[in-house]
VORO-299228 format. One record per residue (C-alpha): x negated, z, y. Coordinates in Angstrom, 3 decimals, always signed. Layout:
<nodes>
{{X; Z; Y}}
...
</nodes>
This chain:
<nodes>
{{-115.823; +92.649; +161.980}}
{{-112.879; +90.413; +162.277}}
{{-109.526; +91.240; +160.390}}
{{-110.055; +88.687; +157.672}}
{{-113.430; +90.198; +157.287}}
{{-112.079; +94.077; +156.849}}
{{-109.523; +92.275; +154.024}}
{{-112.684; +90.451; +152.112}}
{{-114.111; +93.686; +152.498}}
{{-110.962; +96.284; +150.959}}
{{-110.546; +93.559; +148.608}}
{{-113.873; +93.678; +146.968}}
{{-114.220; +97.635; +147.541}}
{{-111.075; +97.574; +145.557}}
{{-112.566; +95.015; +142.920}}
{{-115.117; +96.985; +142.262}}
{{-113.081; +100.056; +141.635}}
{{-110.853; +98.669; +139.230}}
{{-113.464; +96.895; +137.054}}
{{-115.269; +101.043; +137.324}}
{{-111.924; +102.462; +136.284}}
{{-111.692; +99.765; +133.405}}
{{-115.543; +100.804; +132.091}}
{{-114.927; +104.181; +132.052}}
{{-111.331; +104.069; +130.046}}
{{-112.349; +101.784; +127.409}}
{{-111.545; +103.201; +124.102}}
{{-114.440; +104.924; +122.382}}
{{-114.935; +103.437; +118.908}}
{{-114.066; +106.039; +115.905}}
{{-113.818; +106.248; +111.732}}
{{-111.799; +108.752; +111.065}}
{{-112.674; +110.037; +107.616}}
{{-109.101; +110.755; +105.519}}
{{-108.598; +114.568; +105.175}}
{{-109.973; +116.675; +102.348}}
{{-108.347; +119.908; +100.964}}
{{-110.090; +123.424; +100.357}}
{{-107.829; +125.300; +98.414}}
{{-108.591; +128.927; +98.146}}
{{-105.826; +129.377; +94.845}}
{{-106.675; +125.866; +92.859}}
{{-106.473; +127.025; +89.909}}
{{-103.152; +128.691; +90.165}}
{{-101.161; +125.229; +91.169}}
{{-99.273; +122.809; +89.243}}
{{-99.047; +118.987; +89.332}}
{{-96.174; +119.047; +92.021}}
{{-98.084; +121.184; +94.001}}
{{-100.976; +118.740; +93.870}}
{{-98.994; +115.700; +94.830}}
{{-97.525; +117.732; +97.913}}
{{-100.558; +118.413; +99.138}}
{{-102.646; +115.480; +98.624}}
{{-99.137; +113.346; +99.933}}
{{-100.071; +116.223; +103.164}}
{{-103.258; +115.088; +103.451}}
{{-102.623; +111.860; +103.741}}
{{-99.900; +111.507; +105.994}}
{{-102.397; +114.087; +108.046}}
{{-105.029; +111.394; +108.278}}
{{-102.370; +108.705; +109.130}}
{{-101.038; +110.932; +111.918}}
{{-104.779; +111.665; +113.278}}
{{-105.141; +108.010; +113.633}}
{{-102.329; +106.981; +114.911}}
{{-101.972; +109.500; +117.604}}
{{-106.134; +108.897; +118.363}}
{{-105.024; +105.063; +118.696}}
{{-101.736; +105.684; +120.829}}
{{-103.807; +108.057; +123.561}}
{{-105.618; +104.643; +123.695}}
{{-108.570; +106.861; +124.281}}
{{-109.915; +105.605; +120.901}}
{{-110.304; +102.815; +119.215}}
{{-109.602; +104.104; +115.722}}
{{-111.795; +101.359; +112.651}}
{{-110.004; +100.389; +109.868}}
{{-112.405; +102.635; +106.926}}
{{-111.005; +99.416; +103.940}}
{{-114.012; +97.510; +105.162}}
{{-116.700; +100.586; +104.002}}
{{-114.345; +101.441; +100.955}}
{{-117.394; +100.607; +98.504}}
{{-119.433; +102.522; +100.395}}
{{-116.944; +105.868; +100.435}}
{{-116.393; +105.449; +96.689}}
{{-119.962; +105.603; +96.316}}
{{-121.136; +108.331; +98.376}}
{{-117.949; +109.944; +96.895}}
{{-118.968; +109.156; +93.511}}
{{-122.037; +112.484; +93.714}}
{{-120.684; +114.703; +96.051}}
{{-117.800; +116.005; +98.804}}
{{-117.822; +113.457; +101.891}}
{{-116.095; +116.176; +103.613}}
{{-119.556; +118.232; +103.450}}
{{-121.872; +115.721; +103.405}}
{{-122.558; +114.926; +107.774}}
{{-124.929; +111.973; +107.232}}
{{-122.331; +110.589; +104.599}}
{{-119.930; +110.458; +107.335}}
{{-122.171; +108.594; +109.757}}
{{-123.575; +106.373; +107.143}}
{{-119.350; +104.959; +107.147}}
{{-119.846; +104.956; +110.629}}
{{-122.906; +103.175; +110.947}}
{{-121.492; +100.591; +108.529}}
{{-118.020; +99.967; +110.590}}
{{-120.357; +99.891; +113.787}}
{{-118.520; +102.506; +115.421}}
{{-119.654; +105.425; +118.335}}
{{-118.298; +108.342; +116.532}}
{{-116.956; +109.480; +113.330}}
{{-114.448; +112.282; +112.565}}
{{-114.292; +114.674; +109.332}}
{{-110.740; +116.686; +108.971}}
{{-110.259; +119.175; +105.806}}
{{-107.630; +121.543; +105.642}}
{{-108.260; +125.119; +104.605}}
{{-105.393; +126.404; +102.220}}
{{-105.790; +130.163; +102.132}}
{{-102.127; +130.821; +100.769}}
{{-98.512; +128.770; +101.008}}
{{-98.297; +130.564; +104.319}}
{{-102.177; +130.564; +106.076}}
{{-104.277; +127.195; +106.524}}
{{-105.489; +126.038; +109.205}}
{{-106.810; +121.960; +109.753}}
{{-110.648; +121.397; +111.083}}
{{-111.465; +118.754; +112.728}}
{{-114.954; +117.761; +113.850}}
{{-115.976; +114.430; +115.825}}
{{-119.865; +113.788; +116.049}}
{{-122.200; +110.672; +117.655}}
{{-123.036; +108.370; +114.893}}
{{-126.220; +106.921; +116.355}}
{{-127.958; +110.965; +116.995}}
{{-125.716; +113.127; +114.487}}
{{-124.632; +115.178; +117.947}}
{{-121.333; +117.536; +117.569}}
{{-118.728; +116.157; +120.249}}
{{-115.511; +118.242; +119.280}}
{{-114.885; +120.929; +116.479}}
{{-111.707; +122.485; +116.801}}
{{-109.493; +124.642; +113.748}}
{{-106.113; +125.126; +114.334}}
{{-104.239; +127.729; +112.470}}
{{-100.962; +127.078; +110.661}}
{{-98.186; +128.680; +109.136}}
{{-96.294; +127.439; +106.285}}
{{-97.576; +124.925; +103.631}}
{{-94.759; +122.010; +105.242}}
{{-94.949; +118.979; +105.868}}
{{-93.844; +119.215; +109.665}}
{{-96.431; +122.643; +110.051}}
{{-99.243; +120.156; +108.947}}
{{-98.375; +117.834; +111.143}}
{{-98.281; +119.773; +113.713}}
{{-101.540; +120.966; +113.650}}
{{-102.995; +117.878; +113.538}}
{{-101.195; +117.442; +116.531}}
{{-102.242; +120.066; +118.202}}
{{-106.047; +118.849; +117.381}}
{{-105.617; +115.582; +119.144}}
{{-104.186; +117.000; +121.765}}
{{-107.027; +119.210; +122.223}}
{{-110.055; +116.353; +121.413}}
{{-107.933; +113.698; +124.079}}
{{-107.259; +116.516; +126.515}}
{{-111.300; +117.260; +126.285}}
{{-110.616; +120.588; +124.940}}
{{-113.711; +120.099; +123.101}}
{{-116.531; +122.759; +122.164}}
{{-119.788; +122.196; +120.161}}
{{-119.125; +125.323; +118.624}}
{{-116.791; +125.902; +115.915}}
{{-113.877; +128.206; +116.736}}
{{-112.859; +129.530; +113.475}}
{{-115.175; +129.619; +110.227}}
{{-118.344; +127.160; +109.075}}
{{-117.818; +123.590; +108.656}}
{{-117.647; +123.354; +104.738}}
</nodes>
């Protein structure tokens, strides 16, 4: 084989491998549901209290997302086109608990997987944030992770749902839950 020929030939070994290494990083498609709250001591808090923690909850969804998006592992969906269809399914029961509720969004935005997150408020100082990531199409577990926290903070919640990225990207992932029943 000539020199030119041993060239073609890199070059289109070399082709080949980068359109295989651009298959096999493309984002996987995922709804990430916002964050629900299980709060062990409802009864006992006030209307600040509330508005901490569903402001907590929120900016824990937002920081789910975005960090899912920046590991541009994922391709995180925009949930405001199946907002009709949350408020409904919402309407009778907890989406948080409700699996085929969660796929039912994901079917709708077209999307590979969908992730539930609730955050389990024992007291002010013990929660821990649960997150679990399944296959729309068959309903398959992919990742369910808790991470414990300490400290009902803003910058303690965030954290953990750092940590939980961290561990989904990373591929840290077990079908099994680690800490307590999925609610």
């Amino acid at each position: 084989m000539s020199g030119f020929g041993r060239c073609l030939l890199v070059a289109a070994v070399l082709g080949m491998a980068f359109v295989s290494s651009q298959a096999i990083s493309a984002p996987t498609s995922i709804a990430v549901m916002d964050c629900v709250l299980i709060d062990d001591n409802a009864s006992f808090n006030d209307a600040e209290t509330n508005r901490l923690q569903q402001a907590r909850l929120n900016a824990t969804s937002g920081v789910l997302r975005d960090q899912l998006r920046a590991s541009q592992r994922y391709q995180v969906a925009d949930n405001a086109p199946a907002a009709a269809l949350i408020a409904q399914l919402g309407a009778s029961q907890d989406l948080n608990a409700c699996p085929d509720c969660a796929r039912q969004v994901g079917r709708q935005l077209g999307v590979a997987q969908v992730a539930r997150c609730w955050v389990q408020k024992v007291s002010n100082l013990i929660l821990n944030i649960n997150l679990h990531v399944e296959d729309v199409a068959s309903g398959a577990t992919l990742f369910q992770r808790s991470v414990d926290i300490r400290g009902n903070t803003d910058l303690s919640w965030q954290r953990g749902a750092t940590a939980l990225v961290k561990l989904l990207v990373d591929g840290a992932a077990t079908a099994a839950p680690t800490s307590g029943a999925a609610p």
